[in-house]
N, C-alpha and C positions, 0 to 999 in steps of 0.2 A: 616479543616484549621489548627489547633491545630498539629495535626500528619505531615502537611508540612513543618510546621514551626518549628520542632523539639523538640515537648515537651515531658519531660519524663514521663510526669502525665497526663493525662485527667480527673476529677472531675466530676461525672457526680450524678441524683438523681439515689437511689437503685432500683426506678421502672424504669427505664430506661437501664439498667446492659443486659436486655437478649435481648433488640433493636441493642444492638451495636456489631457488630464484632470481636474478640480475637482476635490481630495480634499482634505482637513486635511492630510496630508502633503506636499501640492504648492501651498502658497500662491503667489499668484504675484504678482508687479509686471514692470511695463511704467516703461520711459524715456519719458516722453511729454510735450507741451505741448499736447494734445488733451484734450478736456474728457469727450467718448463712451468713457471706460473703464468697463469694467463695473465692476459694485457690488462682485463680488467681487473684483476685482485692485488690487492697491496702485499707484497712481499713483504716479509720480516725477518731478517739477518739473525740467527740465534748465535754464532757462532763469530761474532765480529774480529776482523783485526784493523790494527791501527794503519793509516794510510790505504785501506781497500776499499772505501767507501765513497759514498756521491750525495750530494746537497738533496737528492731527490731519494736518496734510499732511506730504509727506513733499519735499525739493528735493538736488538735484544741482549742487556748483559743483565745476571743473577750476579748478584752480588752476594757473597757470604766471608770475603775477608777481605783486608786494607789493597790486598793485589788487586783484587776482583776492581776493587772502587777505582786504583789507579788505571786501570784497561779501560773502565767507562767513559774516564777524564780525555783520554786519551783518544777514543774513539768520535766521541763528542764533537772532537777537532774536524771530523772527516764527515760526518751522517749528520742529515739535515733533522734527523727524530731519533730519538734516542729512550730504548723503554728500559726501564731496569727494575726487576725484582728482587727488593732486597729481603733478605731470608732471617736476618736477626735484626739487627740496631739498624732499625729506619731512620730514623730522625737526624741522626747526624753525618750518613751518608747522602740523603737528602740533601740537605743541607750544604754540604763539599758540593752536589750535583748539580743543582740550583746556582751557585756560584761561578760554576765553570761556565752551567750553559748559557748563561747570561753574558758571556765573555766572549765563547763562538757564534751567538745566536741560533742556537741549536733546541728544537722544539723538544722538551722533556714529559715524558709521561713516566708515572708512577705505578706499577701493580699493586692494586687495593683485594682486600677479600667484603669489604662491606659500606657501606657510607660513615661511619665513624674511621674506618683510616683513612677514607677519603678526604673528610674536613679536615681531619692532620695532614696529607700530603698538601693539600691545595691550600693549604696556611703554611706553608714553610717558608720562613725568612721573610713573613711579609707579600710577596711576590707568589710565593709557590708553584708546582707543579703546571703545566701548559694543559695535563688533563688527567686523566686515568684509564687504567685497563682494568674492568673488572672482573674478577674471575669467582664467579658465585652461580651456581641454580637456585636460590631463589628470587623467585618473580618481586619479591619484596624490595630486597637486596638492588635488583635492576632498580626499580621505580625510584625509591630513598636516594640512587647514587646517582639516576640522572637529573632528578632536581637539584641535588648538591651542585653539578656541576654548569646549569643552566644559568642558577641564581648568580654566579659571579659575574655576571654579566650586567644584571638588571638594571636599567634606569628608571627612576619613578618620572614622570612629567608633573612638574609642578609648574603651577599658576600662579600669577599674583591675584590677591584677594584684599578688599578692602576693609580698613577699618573702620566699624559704624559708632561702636565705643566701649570702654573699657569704664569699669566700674566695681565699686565691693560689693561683696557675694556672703559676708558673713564667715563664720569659723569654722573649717572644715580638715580633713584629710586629706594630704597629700604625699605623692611620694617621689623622694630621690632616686633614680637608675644609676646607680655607680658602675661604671664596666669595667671590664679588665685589659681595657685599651686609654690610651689617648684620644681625644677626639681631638680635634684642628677646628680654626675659622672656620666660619660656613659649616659646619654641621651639629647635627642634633636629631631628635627624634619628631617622628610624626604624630602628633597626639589632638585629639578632638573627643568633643561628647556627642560626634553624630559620626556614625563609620564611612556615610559619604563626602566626608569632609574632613583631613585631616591637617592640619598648621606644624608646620617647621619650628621646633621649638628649640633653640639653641643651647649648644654644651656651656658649661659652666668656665671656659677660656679666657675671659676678659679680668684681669686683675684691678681693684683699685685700691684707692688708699684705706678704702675699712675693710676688701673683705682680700683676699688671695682667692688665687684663680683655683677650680678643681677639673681640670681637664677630662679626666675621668666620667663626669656627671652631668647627668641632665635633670633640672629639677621637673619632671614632666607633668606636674599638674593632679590634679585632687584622683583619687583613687576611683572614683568610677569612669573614667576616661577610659577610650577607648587607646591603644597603639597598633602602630601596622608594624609589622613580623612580617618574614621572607616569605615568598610563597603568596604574595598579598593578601595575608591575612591579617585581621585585628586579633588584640588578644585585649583581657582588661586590666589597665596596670595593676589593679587587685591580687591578679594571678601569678606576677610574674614571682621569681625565684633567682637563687643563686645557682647558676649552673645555665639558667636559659641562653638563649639567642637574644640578640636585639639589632634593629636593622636600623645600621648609622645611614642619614641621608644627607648627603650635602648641597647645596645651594644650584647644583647644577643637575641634579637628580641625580648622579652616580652614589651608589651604595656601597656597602660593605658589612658583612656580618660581625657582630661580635659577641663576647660572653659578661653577661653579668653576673659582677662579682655579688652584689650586695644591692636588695633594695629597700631602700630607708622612709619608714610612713611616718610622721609625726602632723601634732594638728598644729596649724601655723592659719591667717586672714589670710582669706583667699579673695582673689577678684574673678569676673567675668569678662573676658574680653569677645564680643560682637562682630562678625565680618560677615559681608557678602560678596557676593560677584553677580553681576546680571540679574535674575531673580531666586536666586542663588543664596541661603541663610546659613550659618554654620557658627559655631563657639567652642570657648575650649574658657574650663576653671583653672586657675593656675594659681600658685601662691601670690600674692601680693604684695611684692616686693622689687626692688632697683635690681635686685640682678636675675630677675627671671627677663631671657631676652628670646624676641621672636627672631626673624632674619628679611633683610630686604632681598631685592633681586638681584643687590650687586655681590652678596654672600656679608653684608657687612651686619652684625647684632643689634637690635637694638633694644632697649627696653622697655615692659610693659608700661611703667610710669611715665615715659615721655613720648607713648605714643597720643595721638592724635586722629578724630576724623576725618575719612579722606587718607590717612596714611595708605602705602600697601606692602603687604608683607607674601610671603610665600607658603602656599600650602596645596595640599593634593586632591583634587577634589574626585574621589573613584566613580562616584555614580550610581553605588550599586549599594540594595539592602547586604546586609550582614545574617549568616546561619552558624553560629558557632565559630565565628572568625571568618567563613569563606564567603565569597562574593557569591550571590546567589540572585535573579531576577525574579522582584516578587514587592507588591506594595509594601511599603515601610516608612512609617512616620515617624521622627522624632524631633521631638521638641525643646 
C-alpha cells in the first residue's frame, strides 16, 4: 500500500529486510544503530550524537523534553535528514525544528500517527515539515497521508482564454469564500459553471478609494458554480463550509491549501462573463460589480466591468466530465 501510494521510504524492522523485495518502488530503511545494513537500505541513526554524523546519513530523535529538543538542534548541524517524534507538544517543538533546519539545510521529517497531524506538521510556520513518517496500519491512514503529502507540490496548468462578453444575468445568489489565510497578488479561486472549464477568479487584495481590500476573500460567484478542491476535484460552492479546504491558485499555477473560515451567500446582480479558447465554450456567474476581478497572464487583477472582447484572462481548462467532484471519462454536456 505504501509503494501505491508513493512513498520514498518504507521503514521497516531489520528482521524483516530479507521478507521484502528490492524494487525502485520499495526503497527501504531500517531503525538501526548497527553498522551491517545493506548498501541498499537507508540506515536510520536512533541514537544520534552531535558532531557524529554526515550530510548523507540519516538520525532519529524523540523528543519528549526541552533537552531532547536541544540535541535535535544540535544534531541537525551535522545529518543531512533529521526525523523526530515528538511525544507531547508538537507544535512548538516543530516549530523551534523548522527554524533550525532552515538554518543548516537540513531535510526535516516529522512522525505523524494519521493525515490530520500530517496537515499540522506540513503547515508548520508556513514552510513546514520536508515530509512525514507514518506509523499507522491502516490502509486508510496510508492512502489519506500520501495524498496530503503529494498535493503540496501540485501545479494546476492554466491557459489563457478569451473574452467573448460580459453581460447582466439578473438577480441571483452568490457567495463570498473568506479564508483563514491571506491571499496575495495573482491569486484566487478557480471557479466556472462547467467542471471542464474553470477561471482564475481573483482574491479581494486591490484597495480603492470606496471599498478596503479583504485579502482573505474571494467573491467566487453565484452558488451553483462549480470550484476545484485539491485532489482535482470540483466541489459546488453551495457545499462549502467553515472548516473545509480551499485550493488558492495563483497566476503561475502553484497552489496552496487553505481553510475556510466563513462562507458568505447573499443575493447581490449578477453578470455572465463568456470565454472560449479554440472551439473551446466555458462561463462563470459572478456578482456584478468593480471589484470582482479575473487575472491576466502577468498575475496582474483585473476587473469584470473593464473587461472587454478579445481581452484574455487565465483559467483551467480540465477536460474531463465531472462524477461527484472527480474527473471521470464519460460524455457530458453543459450548457
Amino acid at each position: 500500500m505504501a509503494a501505491r501510494c508513493g512513498a520514498d521510504l518504507i521503514v521497516v524492522r531489520p528482521e524483516d529486510l530479507d521478507e521484502i523485495p528490492r524494487t525502485e518502488a520499495n526503497k527501504l530503511g531500517v531503525i538501526s544503530s548497527a553498522d551491517d545494513v545493506p548498501a541498499d537500505v537507508t540506515r536510520i541513526e536512533p541514537n544520534p550524537r552531535p558532531g557524529a554524523g554526515s550530510r548523507a546519513a540519516v538520525a532519529l530523535v524523540v523528543i519528549g523534553s526541552p533537552a531532547e529538543q536541544e540535541l535535535a538542534i544540535e544534531v541537525a548541524q551535522d545529518y543531512g535528514t533529521l526525523v523526530v517524534d515528538c511525544k507531547d507538544w508538537r507544535i512548538i517543538p516543530l516549530e523551534n525544528l523548522v527554524a533550525a533546519c532552515q538554518r543548516t539545510r537540513t531535510r526535516l521529517l516529522a512522525t505523524v500517527s494519521g493525515p490530520e497531524d500530517g496537515a499540522l506538521a506540513l503547515g508548520i510556520l508556513e514552510k513546514g515539515v520536508d515530509g512525514v513518517l507514518l506509523q499507522s496500519r491502516d490502509p486508510g491512514a496510508v492512502e489519506a497521508t500520501g495524498s496530503l503529502v503529494r498535493r503540496g507540490a501540485s501545479v494546476i496548468p492554466l491557459e489563457q482564454v478569451e473574452v467573448v462578453s460580459v453581460a447582466p444575468a439578473g438577480m441571483g445568489d452568490r457567495a463570498c469564500i473568506d479564508t483563514c489565510s491571506l491571499l496575495e497578488k495573482g491569486e484566487g479561486l478557480l471557479v466556472g459553471s462547467k467542471a471542464d472549464g474553470l477561471v482564475l477568479v481573483h482574491a479581494e487584495t486591490v484597495e480603492t478609494q470606496y471599498v478596503k481590500s479583504r485579502p482573505f476573500r474571494v467573491n467566487a460567484g453565484a452558488v451553483h458554480s462549480y470550484v476545484l478542491d485539491r485532489d482535482n476535484r470540483t466541489r459546488y460552492i453551495s457545499d462549502l463550509r467553515a472548516g473545509d479546504s480551499a485550493l488558492v491558485v495563483k497566476a503561475n499555477g502553484s497552489t496552496r491549501v487553505v481553510t475556510i473560515g466563513r462562507v458568505k451567500i447573499e443575493t447581490r446582480p449578477l453578470a455572465i462573463v463568456e470565454l472560449k479558447r479554440g472551439n473551446r465554450n466555458l462561463n462563470l456567474v459572478l456578482q456584478d460589480a468593480e471589484t470582482i476581478r479575473l487575472v491576466r497572464a502577468d498575475g496582474e487583477p483585473v476587473s469584470i466591468k473593464e473587461l472587454k472582447k478579445g481581452d484574455r484572462v487565465l483559467a483551467y481548462l480540465g477536460g474531463q466530465a465531472r462524477h461527484f467532484g472527480m474527473a471521470i471519462e464519460e460524455k457530458l454536456i453543459e450548457r
